[in-house]
C-alpha positions as CSV (number, residue, x, y, z in Angstrom):
1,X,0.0,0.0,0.0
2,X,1.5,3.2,-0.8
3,X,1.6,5.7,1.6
4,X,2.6,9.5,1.1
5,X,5.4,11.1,3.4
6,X,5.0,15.0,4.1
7,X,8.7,16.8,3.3
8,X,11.0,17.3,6.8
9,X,9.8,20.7,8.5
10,X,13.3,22.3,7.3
11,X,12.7,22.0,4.3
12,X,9.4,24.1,4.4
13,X,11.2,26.6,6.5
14,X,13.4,27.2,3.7
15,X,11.2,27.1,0.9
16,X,8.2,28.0,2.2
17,X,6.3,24.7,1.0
18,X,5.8,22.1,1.6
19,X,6.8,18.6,-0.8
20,X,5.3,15.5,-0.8
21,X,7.2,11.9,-1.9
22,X,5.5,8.2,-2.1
23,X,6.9,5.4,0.1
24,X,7.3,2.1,-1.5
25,X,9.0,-1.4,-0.8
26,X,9.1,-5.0,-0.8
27,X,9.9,-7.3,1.9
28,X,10.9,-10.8,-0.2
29,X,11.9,-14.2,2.1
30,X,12.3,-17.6,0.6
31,X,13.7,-20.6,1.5
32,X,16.0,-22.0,-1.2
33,X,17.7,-25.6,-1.5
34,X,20.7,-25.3,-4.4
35,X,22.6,-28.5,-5.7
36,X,26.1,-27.8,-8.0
37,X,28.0,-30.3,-9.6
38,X,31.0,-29.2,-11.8
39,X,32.6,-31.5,-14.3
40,X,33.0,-34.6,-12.2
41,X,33.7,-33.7,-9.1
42,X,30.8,-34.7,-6.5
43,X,27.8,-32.5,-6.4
44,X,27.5,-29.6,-4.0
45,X,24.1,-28.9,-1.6
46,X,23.4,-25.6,0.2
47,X,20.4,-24.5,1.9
48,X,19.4,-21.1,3.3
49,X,17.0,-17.8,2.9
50,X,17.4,-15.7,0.1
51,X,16.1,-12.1,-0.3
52,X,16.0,-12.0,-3.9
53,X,14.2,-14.4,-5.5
54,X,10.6,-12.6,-6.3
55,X,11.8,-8.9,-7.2
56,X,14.1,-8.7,-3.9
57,X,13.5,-6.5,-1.2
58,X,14.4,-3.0,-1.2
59,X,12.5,0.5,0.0
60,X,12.3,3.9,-1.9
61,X,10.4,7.0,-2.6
62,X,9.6,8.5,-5.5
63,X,7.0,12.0,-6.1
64,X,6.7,14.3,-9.2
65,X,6.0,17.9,-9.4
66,X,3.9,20.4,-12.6
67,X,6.7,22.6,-13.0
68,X,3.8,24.3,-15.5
69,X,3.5,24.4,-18.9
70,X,3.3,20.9,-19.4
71,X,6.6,20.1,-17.5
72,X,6.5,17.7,-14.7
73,X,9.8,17.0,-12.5
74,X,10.3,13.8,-11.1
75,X,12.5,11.9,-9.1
76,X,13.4,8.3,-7.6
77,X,15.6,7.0,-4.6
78,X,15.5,3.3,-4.1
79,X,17.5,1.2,-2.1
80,X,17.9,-2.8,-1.9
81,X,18.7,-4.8,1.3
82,X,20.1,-7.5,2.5
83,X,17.5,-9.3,5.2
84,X,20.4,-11.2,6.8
85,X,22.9,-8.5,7.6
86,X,22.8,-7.2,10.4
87,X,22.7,-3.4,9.7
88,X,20.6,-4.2,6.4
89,X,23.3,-4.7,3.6
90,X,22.1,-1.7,1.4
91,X,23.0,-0.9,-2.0
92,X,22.0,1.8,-4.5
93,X,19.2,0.2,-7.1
94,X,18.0,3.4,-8.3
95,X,18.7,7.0,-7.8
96,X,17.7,9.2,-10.9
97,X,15.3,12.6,-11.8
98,X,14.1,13.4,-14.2
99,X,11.8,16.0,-16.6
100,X,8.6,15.3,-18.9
101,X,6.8,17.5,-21.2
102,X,5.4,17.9,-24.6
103,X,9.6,16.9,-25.7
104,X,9.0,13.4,-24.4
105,X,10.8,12.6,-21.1
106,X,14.5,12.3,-20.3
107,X,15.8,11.2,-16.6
108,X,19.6,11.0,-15.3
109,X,21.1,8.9,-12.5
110,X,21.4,5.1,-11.9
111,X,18.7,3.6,-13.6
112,X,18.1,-0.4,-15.3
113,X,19.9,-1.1,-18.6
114,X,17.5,-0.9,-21.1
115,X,18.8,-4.5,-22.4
116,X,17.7,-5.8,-19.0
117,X,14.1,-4.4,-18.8
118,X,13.7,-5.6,-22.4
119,X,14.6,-9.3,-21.3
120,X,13.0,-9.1,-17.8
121,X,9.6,-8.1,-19.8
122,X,9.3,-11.9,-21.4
123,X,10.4,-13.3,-18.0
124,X,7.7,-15.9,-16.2
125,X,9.2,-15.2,-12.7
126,X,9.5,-11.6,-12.8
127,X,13.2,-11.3,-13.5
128,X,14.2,-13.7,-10.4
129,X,17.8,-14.1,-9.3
130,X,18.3,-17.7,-9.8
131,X,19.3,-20.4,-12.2
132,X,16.3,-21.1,-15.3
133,X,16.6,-17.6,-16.5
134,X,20.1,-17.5,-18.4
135,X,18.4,-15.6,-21.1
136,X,18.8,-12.9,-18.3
137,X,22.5,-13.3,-17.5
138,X,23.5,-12.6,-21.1
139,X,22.1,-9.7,-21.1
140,X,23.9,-8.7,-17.9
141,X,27.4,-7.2,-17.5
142,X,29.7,-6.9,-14.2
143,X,27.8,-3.8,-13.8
144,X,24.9,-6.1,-12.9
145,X,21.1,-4.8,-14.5
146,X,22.1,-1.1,-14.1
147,X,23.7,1.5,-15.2
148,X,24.9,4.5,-12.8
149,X,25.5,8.0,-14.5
150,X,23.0,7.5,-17.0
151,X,20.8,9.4,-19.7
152,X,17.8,8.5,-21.1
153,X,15.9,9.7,-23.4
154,X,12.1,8.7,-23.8
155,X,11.0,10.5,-27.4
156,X,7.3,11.5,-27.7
157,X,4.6,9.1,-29.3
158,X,4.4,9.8,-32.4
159,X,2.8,6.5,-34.0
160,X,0.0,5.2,-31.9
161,X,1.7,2.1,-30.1
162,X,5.6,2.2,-31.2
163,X,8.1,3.6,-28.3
164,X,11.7,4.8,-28.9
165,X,14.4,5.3,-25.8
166,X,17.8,6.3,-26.7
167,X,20.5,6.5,-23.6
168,X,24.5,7.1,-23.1
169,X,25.7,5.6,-19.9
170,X,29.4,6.9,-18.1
171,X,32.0,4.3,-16.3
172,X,34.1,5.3,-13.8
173,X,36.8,2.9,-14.9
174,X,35.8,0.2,-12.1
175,X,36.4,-2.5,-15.2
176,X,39.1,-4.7,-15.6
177,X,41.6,-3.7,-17.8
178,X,40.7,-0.2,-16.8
179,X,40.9,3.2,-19.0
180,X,39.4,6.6,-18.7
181,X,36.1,5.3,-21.3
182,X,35.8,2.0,-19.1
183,X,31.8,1.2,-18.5
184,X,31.2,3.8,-21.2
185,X,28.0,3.3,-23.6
186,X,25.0,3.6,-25.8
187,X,21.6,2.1,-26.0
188,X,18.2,2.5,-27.7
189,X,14.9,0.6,-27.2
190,X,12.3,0.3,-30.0
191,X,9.2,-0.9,-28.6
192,X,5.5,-2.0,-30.5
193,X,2.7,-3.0,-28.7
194,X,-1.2,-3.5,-30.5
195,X,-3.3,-5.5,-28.4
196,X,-2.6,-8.6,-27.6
197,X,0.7,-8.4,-29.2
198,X,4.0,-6.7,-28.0
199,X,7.5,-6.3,-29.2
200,X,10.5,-5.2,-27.9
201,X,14.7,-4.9,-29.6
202,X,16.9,-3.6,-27.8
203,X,20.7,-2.8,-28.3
204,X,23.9,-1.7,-26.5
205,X,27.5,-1.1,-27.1
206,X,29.4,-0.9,-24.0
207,X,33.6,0.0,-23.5
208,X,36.2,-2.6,-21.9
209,X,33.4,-4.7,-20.2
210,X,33.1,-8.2,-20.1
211,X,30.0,-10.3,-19.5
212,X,29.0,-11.2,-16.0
213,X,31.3,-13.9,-14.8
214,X,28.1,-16.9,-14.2
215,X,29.3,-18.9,-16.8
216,X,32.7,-21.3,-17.0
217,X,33.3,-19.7,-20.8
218,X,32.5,-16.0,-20.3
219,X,34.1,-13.1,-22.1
220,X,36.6,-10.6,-20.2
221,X,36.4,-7.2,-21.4
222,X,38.6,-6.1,-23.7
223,X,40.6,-2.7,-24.6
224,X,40.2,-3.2,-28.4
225,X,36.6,-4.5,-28.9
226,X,33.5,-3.3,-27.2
227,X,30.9,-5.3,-25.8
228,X,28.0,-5.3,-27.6
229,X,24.3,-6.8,-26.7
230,X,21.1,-7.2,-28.7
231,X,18.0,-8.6,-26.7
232,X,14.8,-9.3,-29.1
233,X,11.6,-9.4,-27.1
234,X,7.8,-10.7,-28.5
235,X,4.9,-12.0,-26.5
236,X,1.3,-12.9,-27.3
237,X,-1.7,-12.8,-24.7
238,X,-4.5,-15.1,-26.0
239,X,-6.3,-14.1,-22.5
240,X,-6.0,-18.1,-21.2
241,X,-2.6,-18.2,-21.6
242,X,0.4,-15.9,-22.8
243,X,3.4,-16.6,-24.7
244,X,6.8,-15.1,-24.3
245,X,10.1,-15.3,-26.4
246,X,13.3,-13.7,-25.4
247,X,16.4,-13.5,-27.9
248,X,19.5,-12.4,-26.7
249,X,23.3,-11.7,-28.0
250,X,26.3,-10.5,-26.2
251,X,29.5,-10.1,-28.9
252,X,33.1,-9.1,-27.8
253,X,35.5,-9.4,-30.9
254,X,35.0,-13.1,-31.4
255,X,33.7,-14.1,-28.4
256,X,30.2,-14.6,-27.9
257,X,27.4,-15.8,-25.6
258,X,23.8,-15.7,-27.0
259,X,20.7,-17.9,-25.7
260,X,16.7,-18.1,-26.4
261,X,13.9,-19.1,-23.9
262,X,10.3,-19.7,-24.6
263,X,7.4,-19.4,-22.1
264,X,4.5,-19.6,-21.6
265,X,2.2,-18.2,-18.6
266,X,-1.2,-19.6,-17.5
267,X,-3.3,-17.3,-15.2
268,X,-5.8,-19.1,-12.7
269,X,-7.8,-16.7,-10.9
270,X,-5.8,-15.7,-8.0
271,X,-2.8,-17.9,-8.7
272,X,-0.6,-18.5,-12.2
273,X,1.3,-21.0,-13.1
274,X,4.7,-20.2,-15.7
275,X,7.3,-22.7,-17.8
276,X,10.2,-21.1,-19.5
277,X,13.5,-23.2,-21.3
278,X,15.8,-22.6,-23.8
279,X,19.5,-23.2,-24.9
280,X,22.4,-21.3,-25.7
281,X,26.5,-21.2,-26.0
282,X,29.1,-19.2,-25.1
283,X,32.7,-19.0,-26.1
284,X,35.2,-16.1,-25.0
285,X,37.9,-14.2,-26.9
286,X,40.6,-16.6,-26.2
287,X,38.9,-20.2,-25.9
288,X,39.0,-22.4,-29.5
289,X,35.8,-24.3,-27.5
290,X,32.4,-23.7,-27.6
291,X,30.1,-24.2,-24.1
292,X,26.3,-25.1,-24.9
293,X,24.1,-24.1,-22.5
294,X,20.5,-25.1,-21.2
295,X,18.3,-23.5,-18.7
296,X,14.3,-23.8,-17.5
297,X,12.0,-23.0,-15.0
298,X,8.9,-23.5,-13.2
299,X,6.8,-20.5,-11.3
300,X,3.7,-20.6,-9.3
301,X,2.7,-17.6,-7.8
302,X,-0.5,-17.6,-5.6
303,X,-1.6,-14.1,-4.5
304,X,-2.7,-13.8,-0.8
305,X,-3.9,-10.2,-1.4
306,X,-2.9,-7.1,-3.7
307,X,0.1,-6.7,-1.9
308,X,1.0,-10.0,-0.6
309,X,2.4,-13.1,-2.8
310,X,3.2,-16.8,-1.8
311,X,5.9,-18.2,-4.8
312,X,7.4,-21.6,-5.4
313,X,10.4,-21.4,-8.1
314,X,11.8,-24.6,-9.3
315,X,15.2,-23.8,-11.8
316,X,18.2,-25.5,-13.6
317,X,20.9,-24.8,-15.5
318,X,23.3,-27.0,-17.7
319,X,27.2,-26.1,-19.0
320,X,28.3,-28.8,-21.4
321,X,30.9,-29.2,-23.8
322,X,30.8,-29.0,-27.4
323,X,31.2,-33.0,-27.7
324,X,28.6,-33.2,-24.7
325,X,31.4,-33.5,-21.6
326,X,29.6,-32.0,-18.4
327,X,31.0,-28.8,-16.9
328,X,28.5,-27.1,-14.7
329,X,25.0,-28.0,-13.2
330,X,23.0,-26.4,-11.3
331,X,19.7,-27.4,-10.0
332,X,17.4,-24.7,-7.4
333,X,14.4,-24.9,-5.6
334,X,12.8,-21.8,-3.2
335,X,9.7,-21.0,-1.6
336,X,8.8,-17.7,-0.4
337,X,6.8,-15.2,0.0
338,X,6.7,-11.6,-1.0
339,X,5.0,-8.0,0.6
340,X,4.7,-5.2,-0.9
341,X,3.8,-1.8,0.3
């Protein structure tokens, strides 16, 4: 439930007004069971509670302004936490403002990589942090699903249903090798959406970044060839069931990762039930072999209430060799439950 927070009495002293912001969060606890086995080595278990698993908890606020003249100011703070840490395990998720008006829209600050919301929007377990959704990790960089010092630009509708987002991002040369452009990039979004049909492609070229180290093949960044990702999105609701389709490509010089997952989402009254699987590969810059790769998942949400959710997530993911040689499993299963307000 959202609930609106009046400004600190300070600040009203100063300006003589007085702002208003929303208050909004998630509170997300499962109980998880993971099994690993790499190559032949004997398999791995670990169980525990995860935070992360249905959207992942975090807090924020968020409020707008009319500036006037068809100009609205806006802004967003959130923050992510860690349930098990003992002062909370924050992190930045969000952190941007932004301006609207008859121009379109543009907003500045950490925000998610437009090649992440583009995947996450086909996703049957709302973009979930666990194995069954590698789709998801090819689109992701060691900068995780965000981007910090970022512009984006949302242009005005101009055909009814098509969307068009264009963004520059700005590294602070965190990235391994490092060099004054490191993290630096550009994106754009074309969206189309017509009834029961929606597509999304989205692209980004990136500076000296390599892909997010969750596979045993993955690409290291590079000084001489950017990284560059294309994610192709289309789903179709039919009303009794929709289905999803999620196409993604990650390219550093010759190396390359790409995978595709089909889904397919029944709702059933106050509970749905999701499947999602594909395959991939991945080969780095340096490696003469080629890792095929295999992922699913199972989601079952039930919804206790508008703001409360009950979830059982059953995922796995499979590294083989070209010739079919094992070289990663992994195999997870959570419950939990998620509250929003």
């Amino acid at each position: 439930m959202k609930k609106t927070l009046v400004a600190v009495a300070a600040m009203a002293a100063v300006t003589g007004a007085m702002a208003q912001a929303t208050i909004y969060g998630l509170i997300d606890q499962a109980y998880r069971s993971d099994k690993t086995t790499a190559g032949t080595a004997a398999a791995t278990k670990k169980t525990g509670i995860d935070s992360v698993l249905n959207g992942g908890s975090q807090f924020g606020f968020k409020g707008s302004e009319d500036l006037g003249g068809g100009l609205t100011a806006s802004f967003v703070m959130e923050l992510g936490y860690e349930t098990s840490d003992a002062i909370g395990g924050m992190n930045n998720r969000q952190s941007f403002v932004g301006l609207a008006g008859g121009f379109g829209s543009v907003n500045i600050g950490r925000q998610y990589s437009n090649i992440f919301l583009a995947a996450c929007g086909n996703d049957v377990s709302s973009c979930a942090a666990m194995v069954g959704v590698t789709y998801l990790v090819a689109a992701d960089s060691i900068d995780e699903v965000r981007r910090a010092n970022a512009i984006n630009y949302n242009l005005p509708s101009i055909v009814p249903g098509v969307t068009i987002q264009v963004g520059k991002s700005y590294g602070e040369a965190t990235t391994s090798p490092t060099s004054t452009n490191a993290g630096n990039g550009s994106s754009y979004t074309l969206g189309y959406s017509a009834g029961a049909i929606a597509a999304t492609l989205a692209s980004e070229s990136r500076e000296n970044e390599g892909n997010y180290p969750a596979f045993q093949n993955a690409q290291a960044a590079s000084l001489t060839a950017k990284r560059k990702t294309t994610v192709t999105g289309l789903s179709y609701d039919a009303g009794v069931a929709k289905v999803l389709y999620t196409n993604t490509k990650s390219t550093i010089g010759t190396g390359v990762t790409k995978f595709s997952m089909t889904g397919i989402v029944f709702p059933m009254g106050q509970a749905s039930i999701g499947y999602q699987a594909g395959t991939g590969e991945t080969k780095s810059i340096a490696s003469t072999t080629t890792s095929k790769l295999k992922a699913s998942l199972v989601n079952f949400n039930y919804s206790l209430s508008k703001r409360t959710t009950a979830y059982v997530k059953v995922g796995s993911h499979s590294e083989t060799t070209a010739a079919g040689a094992n070289t990663l499993k992994i195999s997870t299963t959570a419950v939990g439950i998620a509250h929003g307000f």
